[in-house]
N, C-alpha and C positions, 0 to 999 in steps of 0.2 A: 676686695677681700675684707670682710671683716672677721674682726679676732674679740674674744670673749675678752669687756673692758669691766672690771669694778664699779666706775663713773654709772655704769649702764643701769646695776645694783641699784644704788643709791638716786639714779634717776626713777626705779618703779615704786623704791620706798617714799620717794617725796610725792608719787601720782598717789599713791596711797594714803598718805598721811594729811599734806600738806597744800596738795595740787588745787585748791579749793580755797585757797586764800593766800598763797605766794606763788609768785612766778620764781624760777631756777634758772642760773647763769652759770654754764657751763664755763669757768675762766681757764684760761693755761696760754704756754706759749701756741705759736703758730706750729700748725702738722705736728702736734700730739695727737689728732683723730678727735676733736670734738663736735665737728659736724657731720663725722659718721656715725657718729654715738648718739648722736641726736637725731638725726634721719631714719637709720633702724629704729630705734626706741619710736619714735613716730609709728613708722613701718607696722609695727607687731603689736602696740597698745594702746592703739585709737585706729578707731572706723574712717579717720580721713585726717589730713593735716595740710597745714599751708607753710611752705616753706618760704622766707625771703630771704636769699642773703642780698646784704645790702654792699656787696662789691663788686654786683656785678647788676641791681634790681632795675626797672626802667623809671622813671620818674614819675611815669601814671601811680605806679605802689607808694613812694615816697611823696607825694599830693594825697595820698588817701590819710596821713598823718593829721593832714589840715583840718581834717571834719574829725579828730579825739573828740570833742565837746558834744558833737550827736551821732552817738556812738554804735544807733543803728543804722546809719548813712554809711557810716566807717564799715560796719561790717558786708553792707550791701557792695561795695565801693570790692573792697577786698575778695568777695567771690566770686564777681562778676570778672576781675583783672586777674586771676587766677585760675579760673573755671574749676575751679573745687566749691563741693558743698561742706558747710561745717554745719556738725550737728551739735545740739547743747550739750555739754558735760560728756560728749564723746569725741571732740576734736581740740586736737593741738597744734597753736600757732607759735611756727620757729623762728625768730630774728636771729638770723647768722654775723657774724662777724657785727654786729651790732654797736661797739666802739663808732664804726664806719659814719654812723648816722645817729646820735645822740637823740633825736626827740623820739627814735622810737621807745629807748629806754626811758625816757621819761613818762612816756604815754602806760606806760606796764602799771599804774596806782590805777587810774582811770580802770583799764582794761581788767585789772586780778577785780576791782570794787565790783566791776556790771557782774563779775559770776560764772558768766554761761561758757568758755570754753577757758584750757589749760594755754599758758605761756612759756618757752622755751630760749632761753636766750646762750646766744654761745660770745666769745671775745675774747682779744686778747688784747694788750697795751691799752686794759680798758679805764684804769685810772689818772693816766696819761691828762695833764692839764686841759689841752684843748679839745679830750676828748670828754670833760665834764664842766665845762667852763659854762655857764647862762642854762644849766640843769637842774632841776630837782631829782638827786639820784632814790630812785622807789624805794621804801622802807618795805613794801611787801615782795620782795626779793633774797632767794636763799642762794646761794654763791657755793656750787660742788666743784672741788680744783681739779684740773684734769692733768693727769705729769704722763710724761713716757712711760711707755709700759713698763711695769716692774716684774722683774725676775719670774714671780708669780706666771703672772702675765705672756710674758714669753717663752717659761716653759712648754703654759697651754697650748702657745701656737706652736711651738717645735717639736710636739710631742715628747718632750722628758719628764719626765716622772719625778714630778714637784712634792708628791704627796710624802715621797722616801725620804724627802727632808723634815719634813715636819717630824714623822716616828724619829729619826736623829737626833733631834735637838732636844726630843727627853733624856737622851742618854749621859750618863757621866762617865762613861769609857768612851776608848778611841773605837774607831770603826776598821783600822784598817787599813796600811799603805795604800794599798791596787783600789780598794774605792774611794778612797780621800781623793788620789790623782785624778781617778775618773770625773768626781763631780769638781774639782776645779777645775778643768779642763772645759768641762760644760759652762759651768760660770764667766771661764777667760771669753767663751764664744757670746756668750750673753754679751760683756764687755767692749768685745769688738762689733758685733754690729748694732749694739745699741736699741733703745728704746722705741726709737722713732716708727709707725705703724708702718711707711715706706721703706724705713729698711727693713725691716722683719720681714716685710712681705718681700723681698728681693732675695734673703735668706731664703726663705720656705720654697720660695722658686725654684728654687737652686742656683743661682748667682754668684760666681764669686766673689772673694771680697773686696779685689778691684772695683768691680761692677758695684758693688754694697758702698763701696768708701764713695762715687761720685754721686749714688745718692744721696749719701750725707753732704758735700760738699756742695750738693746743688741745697739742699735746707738752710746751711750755714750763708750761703748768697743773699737767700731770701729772706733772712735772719739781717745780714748788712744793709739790703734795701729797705727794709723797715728803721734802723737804725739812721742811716741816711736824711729818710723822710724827718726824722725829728731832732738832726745835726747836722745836717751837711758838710762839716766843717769834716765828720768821720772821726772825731774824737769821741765817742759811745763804740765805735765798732773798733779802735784802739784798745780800749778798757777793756772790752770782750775777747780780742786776741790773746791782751797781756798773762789771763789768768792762769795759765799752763805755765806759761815760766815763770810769774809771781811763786806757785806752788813750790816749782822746783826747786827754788831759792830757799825753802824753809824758810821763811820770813815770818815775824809772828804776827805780821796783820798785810792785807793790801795795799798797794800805796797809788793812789793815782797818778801822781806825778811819774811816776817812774812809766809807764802807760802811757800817755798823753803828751810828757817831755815838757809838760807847762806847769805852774805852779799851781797846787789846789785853791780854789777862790768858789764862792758861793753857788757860780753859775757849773761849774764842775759837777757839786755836791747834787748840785740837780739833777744834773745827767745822770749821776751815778745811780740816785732812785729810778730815774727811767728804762734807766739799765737793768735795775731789780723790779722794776714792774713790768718788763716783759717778759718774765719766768723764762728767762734763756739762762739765768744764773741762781746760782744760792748763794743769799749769804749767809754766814757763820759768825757769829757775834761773842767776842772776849765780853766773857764774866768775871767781874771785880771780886764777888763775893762769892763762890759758888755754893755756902753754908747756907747763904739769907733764901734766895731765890734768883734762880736763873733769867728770869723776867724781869725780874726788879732791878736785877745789876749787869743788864744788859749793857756793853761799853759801845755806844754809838761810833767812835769815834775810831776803834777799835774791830776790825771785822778780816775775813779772810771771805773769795769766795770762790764758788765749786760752777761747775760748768753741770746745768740740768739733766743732763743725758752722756752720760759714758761713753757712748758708741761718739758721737758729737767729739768727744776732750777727745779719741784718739785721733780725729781725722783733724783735729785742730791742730795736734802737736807737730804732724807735717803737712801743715799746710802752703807751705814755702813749695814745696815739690810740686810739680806738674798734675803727680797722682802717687796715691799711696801704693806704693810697689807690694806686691804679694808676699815678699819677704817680710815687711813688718812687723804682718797678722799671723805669718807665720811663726815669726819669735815669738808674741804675744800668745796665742794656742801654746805654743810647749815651752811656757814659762822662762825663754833666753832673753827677753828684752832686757838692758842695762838694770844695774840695782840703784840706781837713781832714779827709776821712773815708778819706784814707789808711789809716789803721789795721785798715779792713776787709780790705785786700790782705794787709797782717801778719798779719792772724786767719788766712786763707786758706794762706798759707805755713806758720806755724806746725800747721795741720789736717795738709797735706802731709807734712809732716817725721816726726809723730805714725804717720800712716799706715801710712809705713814703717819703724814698729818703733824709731827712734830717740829718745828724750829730747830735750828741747829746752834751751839751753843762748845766753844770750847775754852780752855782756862791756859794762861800764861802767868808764870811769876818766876822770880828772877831767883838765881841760885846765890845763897850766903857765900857773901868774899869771893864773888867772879862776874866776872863780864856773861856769861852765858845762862842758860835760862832754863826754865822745867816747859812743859807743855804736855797738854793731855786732849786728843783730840776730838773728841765730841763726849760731853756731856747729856745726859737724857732725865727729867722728872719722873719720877715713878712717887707718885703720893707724898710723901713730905722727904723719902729719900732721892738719892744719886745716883744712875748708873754711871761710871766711868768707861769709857774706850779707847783704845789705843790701838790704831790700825799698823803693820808693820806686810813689805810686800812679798818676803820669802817667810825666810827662817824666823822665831822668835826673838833673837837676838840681846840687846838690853831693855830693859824699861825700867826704867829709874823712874822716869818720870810719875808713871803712874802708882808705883808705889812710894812715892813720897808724899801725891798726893790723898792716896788713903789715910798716912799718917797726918796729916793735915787737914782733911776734913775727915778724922773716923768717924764722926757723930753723925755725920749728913748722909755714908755710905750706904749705900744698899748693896750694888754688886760692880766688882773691876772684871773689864773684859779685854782681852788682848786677842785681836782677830789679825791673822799671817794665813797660808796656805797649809802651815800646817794641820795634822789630825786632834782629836776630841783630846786634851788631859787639863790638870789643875798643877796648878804651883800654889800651895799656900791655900790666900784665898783668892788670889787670882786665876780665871776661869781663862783657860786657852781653845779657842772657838776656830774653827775654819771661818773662811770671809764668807764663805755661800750660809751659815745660819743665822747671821746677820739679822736679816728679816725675825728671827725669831726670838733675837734677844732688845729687839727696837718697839 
């Protein structure tokens, strides 16, 4: 089944624009759907294409690499081992999982220079040491991110009616108890089965959400065997577990140690990038300054992080259980799971933000004459100002926080946002948002 992706977009604008002098690497984690995205788009806008994934290719294809240097050999080589004909400027050659086999990404400068056909590269853990180690990574390469389908995304596939959000989010009234609950309720289901093209498509099926949860748990496996491959020790798949209860702790940064049970040390810190280089996570980085710039006062040392796909963090948080029992997703749909499992909503946003091409970025500082602290949880650049956000998973409750922070950077503000389940009003100048229009203030 394929499902209408954005990535798909920005792959006909690049055949458009750009296909004539950079090859495109579709990067993201593993089963976001980038080699469907890639195969269709083959499919529908070229006359013939050659596929390789190189996780499964025979070695005749991977010896055709040998002859880069006489590049008409190479392509003889290549149609002959394929029985596809390529035509000039009408066919596209696909390196799949391309990580897997490094010279073919190297060969992509050679290959974009000769001209005559388009380059298609998909991967994931592709910056991964060993996977660019004795490489020259191509400078004529454009890098489109491929994340779980976003809201957007899976409305189209579920058929809901995505478009009634957008008219909403110009409004500055509420809408309405009985449709406020209706569309959070749609959202909660978005939430539970998550991004992943296989679960959606086990949703669409109609699957329960038993059925829906061990598809995720079988992702998350394959998620540890890759982890595995590049730790065996299983201190990277530690780190990745830890993150749902790091959350729940309100804690105001990650901590490895507490993860892993060992002391942070240089060879950690590695793991930890390889951790964020397989887009199974996001991280969210403490800003020192949030007045100067959010990039500039990025706090490396300082970070929290989000689990890539929602549907993913709930089958992670019982992951101890044999199987996610029907009752869970049952709370979850009709908003009774515990009010400490707030941090699921935060996962959710921080997915959102991600989505839309932005970094994640939140601010800590310490409250005068107390041990305790402000925090405001994702920060956004809009041109030289601020937006503020502050996610909460019922009711609006306090927010101190983010109104202290406006007093504290009013010069840098542009707009404070406070997203809960509740309906469309304002306090002040704080704008109170349902979590589903999110997307429209990111």
């Amino acid at each position: 089944m394929f499902f209408k992706r954005k990535a798909y977009d920005k792959l006909v604008e690049w055949k458009n624009k750009y296909a004539d002098h950079y090859a495109v690497l579709l990067e993201g984690a593993r089963r976001v759907g980038k080699s469907t995205i890639a195969e269709n788009f083959a499919k529908n806008e070229y006359k013939s294409y050659v596929l390789i994934d190189f996780s499964k290719t025979t070695d005749n294809i991977r010896k055709c690499f040998d002859d880069i240097g006489n590049i008409d050999l190479f392509f003889l080589r290549i149609q002959a081992e394929t029985g596809v004909t390529l035509y000039e400027h009408e066919s596209l050659l696909i390196f799949d999982e391309v990580q897997l086999f490094p010279k073919a990404r190297q060969a992509i400068k050679h290959l974009v220079l000769d001209g005559r056909y388009h380059y298609l590269e998909t991967g994931s853990l592709i910056s991964i040491k060993k996977n660019v180690s004795d490489i020259l990574i191509p400078s004529e390469e454009m890098i489109i991110p491929v994340y779980p389908m976003d809201y957007e995304e899976f409305c189209d596939a579920a058929g809901f009616n995505y478009s009634i959000l957008r008219e909403l989010s110009a409004l500055n009234g509420g809408i309405g108890q009985a449709t406020n609950r209706k569309l959070m309720r749609d959202l909660r289901i978005y939430m539970a089965v998550g991004g992943m093209p296989q679960a959606i498509e086990a949703y669409v099926a109609g699957m329960n959400f038993q059925q829906i949860d061990q598809v995720k748990r079988q992702i998350i496996k394959l998620y540890e065997d890759d982890f595995k491959k590049i730790d065996p020790s299983g201190r990277i798949s530690a780190m990745y577990h830890s993150i749902p209860a790091q959350l729940a702790k309100d804690s105001r940064k990650y901590s490895i140690t507490t993860a892993t049970g060992k002391r942070s040390s240089s060879k950690m810190e590695e793991m930890l990038y390889e951790l964020i280089d397989s887009k199974t996570v996001l991280p969210c980085y403490n800003t020192t300054d949030p007045g100067v710039s959010l990039a500039d006062t990025k706090d490396f040392d300082r970070y929290k992080l989000y689990i890539s796909d929602t549907g993913l963090f709930v089958t992670l948080m019982f992951i101890d259980r044999p199987s996610a029992e029907n009752e869970i997703y049952a709370k979850l749909l009709s908003d009774k799971l515990p009010a400490n499992l707030g941090y699921l909503y935060e996962n959710l946003v921080a997915q959102i933000i991600t989505a839309s091409g932005r970094e994640l970025y939140y601010s800590t500082w310490e409250k005068e004459g107390s041990t305790h602290y402000y925090e405001v949880d994702f920060l956004i650049s809009k041109g030289s100002k601020i937006t503020a956000i502050e996610v909460k998973s019922s009711g609006v409750g306090k927010h101190e926080s983010i109104l202290e922070f406006a007093k504290k950077n009013s010069k840098h503000i542009k707009e404070l946002y406070l997203l809960s389940q509740k309906d469309i009003s304002k306090e002040g100048v704080l704008k109170l948002r349902p979590i589903y229009l999110a997307p429209f203030i990111v």
